[in-house]
C-alpha positions as CSV (number, residue, x, y, z in Angstrom):
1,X,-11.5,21.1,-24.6
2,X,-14.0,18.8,-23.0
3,X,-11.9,16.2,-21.4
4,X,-12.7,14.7,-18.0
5,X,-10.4,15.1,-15.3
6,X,-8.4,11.9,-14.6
7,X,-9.4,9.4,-11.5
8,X,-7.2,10.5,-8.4
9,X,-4.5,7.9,-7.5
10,X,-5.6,5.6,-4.9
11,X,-5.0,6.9,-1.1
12,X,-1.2,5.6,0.1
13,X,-2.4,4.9,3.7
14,X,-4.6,2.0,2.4
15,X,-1.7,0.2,1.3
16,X,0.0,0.3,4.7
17,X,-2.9,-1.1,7.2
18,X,-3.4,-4.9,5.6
19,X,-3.3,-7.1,8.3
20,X,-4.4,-10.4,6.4
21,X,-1.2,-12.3,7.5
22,X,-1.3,-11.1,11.2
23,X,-5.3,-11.5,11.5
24,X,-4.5,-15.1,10.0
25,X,-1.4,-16.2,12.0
26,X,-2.8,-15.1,15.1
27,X,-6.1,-16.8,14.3
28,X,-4.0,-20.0,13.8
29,X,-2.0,-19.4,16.7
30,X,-5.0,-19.2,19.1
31,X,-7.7,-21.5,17.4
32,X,-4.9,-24.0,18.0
33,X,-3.2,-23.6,21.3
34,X,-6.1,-22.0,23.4
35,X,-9.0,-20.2,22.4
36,X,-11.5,-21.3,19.7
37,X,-13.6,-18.3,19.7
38,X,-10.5,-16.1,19.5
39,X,-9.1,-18.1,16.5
40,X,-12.9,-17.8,14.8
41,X,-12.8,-13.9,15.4
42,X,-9.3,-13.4,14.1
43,X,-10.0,-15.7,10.9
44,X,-13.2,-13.3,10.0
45,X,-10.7,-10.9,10.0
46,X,-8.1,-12.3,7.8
47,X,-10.8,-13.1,5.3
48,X,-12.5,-9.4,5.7
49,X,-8.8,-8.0,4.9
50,X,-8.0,-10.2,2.3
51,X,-11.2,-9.8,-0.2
52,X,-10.3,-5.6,0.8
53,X,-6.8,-6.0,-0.5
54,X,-7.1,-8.7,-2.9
55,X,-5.3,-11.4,-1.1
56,X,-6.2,-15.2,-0.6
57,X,-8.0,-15.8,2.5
58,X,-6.8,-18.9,3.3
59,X,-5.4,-18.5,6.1
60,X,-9.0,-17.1,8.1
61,X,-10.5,-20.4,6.4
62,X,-7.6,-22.2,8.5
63,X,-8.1,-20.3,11.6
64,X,-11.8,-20.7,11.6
65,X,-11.3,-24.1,10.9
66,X,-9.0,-24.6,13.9
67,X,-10.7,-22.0,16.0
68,X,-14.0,-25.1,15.3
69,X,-11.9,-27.7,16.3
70,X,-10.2,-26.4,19.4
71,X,-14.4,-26.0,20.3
72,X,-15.4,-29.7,19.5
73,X,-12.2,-31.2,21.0
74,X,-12.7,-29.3,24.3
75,X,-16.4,-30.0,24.6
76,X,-15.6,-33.7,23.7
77,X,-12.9,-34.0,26.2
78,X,-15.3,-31.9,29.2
79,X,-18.0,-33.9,28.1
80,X,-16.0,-37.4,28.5
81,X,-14.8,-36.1,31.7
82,X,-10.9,-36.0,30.7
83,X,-10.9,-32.3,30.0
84,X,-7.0,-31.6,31.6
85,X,-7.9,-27.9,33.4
86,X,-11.4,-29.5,35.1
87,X,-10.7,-30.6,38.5
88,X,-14.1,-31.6,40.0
């Protein structure tokens, strides 16, 4: 008979490399405590990861969002002369 083969089953080690959470908690973590830039690159990440697997990418929204912040707030506080690690 003329019936098309059916579509493989999707590839197992797919399923075990989303890093959505990790991408967004560390994006969190650093866009908060340290390093804007890091927090922006590990939110792009989350939010890469989670339209791949489906997930909600709310927490690389957050990241970036904090990752922006931790940017203003240190040029404001450089800029006003009160930045705490500038000694000059």
């Amino acid at each position: 008979m003329n019936t098309p083969y059916p579509p493989p089953p999707p590839a197992p080690s797919a399923a075990g490399r989303d890093r959505t959470t990790l991408w967004g908690v560390l994006g969190i973590i650093l866009g908060l405590l340290c390093c804007g830039i890091l927090g922006i690159v590990f939110g792009y990440l989350s939010i890469r990861d989670a339209k791949r697997f489906g997930q909600s990418p709310v927490l690389g929204y957050l990241a970036i969002a904090f990752g922006v912040l931790n940017i203003i707030g240190s040029g404001v506080l450089w800029a006003g002369g009160n930045y705490p690690l500038y000694n000059d």
